[in-house]
Structures are given as structure tokens and as C-alpha cells.
C-alpha positions as CSV (number, residue, x, y, z in Angstrom):
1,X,69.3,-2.1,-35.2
2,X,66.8,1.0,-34.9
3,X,68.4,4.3,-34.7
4,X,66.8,6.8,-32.6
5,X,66.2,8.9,-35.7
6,X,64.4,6.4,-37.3
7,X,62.3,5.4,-34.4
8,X,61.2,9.0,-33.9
9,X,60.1,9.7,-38.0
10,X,58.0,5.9,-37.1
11,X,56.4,7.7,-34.2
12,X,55.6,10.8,-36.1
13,X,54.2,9.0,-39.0
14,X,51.6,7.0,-36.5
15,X,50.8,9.8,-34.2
16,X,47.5,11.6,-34.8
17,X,45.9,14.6,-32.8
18,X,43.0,16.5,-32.5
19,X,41.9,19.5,-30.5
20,X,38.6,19.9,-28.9
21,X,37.7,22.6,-25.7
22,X,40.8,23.7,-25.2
23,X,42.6,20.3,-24.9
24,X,44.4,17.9,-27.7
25,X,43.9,14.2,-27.8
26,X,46.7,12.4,-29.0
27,X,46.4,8.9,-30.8
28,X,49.0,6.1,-31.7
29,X,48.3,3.7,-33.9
30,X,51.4,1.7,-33.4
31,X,51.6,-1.9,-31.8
32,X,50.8,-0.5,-28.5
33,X,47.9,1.8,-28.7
34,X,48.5,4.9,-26.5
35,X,45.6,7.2,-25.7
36,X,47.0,10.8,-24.0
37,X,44.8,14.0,-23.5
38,X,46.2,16.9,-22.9
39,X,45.2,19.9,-21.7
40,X,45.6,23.2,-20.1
41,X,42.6,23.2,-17.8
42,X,43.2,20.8,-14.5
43,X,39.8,21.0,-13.9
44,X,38.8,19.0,-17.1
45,X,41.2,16.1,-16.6
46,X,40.2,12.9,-15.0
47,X,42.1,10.5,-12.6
48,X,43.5,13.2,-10.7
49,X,45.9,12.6,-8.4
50,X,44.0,11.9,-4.1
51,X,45.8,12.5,-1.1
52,X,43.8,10.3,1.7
53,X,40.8,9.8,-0.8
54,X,40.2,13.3,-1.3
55,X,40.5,14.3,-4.7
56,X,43.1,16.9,-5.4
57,X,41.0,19.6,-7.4
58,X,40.4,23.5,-6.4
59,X,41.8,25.0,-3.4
60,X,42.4,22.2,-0.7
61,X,43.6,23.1,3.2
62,X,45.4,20.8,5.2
63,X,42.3,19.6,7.2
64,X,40.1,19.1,4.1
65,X,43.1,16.7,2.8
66,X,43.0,14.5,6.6
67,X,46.6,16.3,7.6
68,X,47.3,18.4,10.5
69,X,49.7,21.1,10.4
70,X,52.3,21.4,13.0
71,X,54.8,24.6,14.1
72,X,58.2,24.9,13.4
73,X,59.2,23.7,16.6
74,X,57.6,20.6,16.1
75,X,59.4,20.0,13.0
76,X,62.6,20.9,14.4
77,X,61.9,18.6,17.8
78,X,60.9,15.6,14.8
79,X,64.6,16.4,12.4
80,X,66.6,16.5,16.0
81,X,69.2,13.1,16.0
């Protein structure tokens, strides 16, 4: 049986990184090859996250998303049981 030790000093030993515009990329070359960037810039990432097709970058308002605000007394009307 693997101790948890042991399986972290395998990880370590396989793990490779290298930093490029402000961003790492991180390498495994274990069994399963894992490809992660990381980075401290959202604007440089890719597949970020959509709401209703619209891609979740810079400064979004309800109506650019497809969503419609509503007033308090519409929420409370909606939570009433």
C-alpha cells in the first residue's frame, strides 16, 4: 500500500514548471499527463467560465449576461411559502 507521503515525493519528482508572462505552466509526466496553467491575470486564461453564452470576462451587467434584475419585493413575494 502507498502512503500518502510517498505518493506526494512521486508527484514532486514528476512535476515540472515553467513561468512565462506572468503565468506558470505546470507539467506531469506521470501515467496520466496533466497540463495546468496558472496564472494571476483572468484575462489571459482560456475556457472561461459563460453564463447564457456570454463569456464571463471584464465588467458584465445583468442585461449583457440575458438576466433581468428584480426588487426586493419580488424576491420576498418568490421566498413566501
Amino acid at each position: 500500500m502507498t502512503t500518502v507521503s510517498a505518493k506526494i515525493a512521486e508527484v514532486k519528482e514528476s512535476v515540472k514548471v515553467s513561468v512565462n508572462n506572468g503565468g506558470a505552466t505546470v507539467k506531469s509526466s506521470g501515467a496520466k499527463e496533466v497540463l495546468q496553467v496558472v496564472t494571476n491575470d483572468y484575462e489571459v486564461l482560456k475556457n472561461k467560465p459563460q453564463i447564457n453564452d456570454v463569456t464571463l470576462s471584464g465588467n458584465k451587467s445583468f442585461e449583457d449576461l440575458g438576466l433581468e434584475s428584480i426588487t426586493n419585493s419580488e424576491l420576498e413575494d418568490m421566498l413566501k411559502i
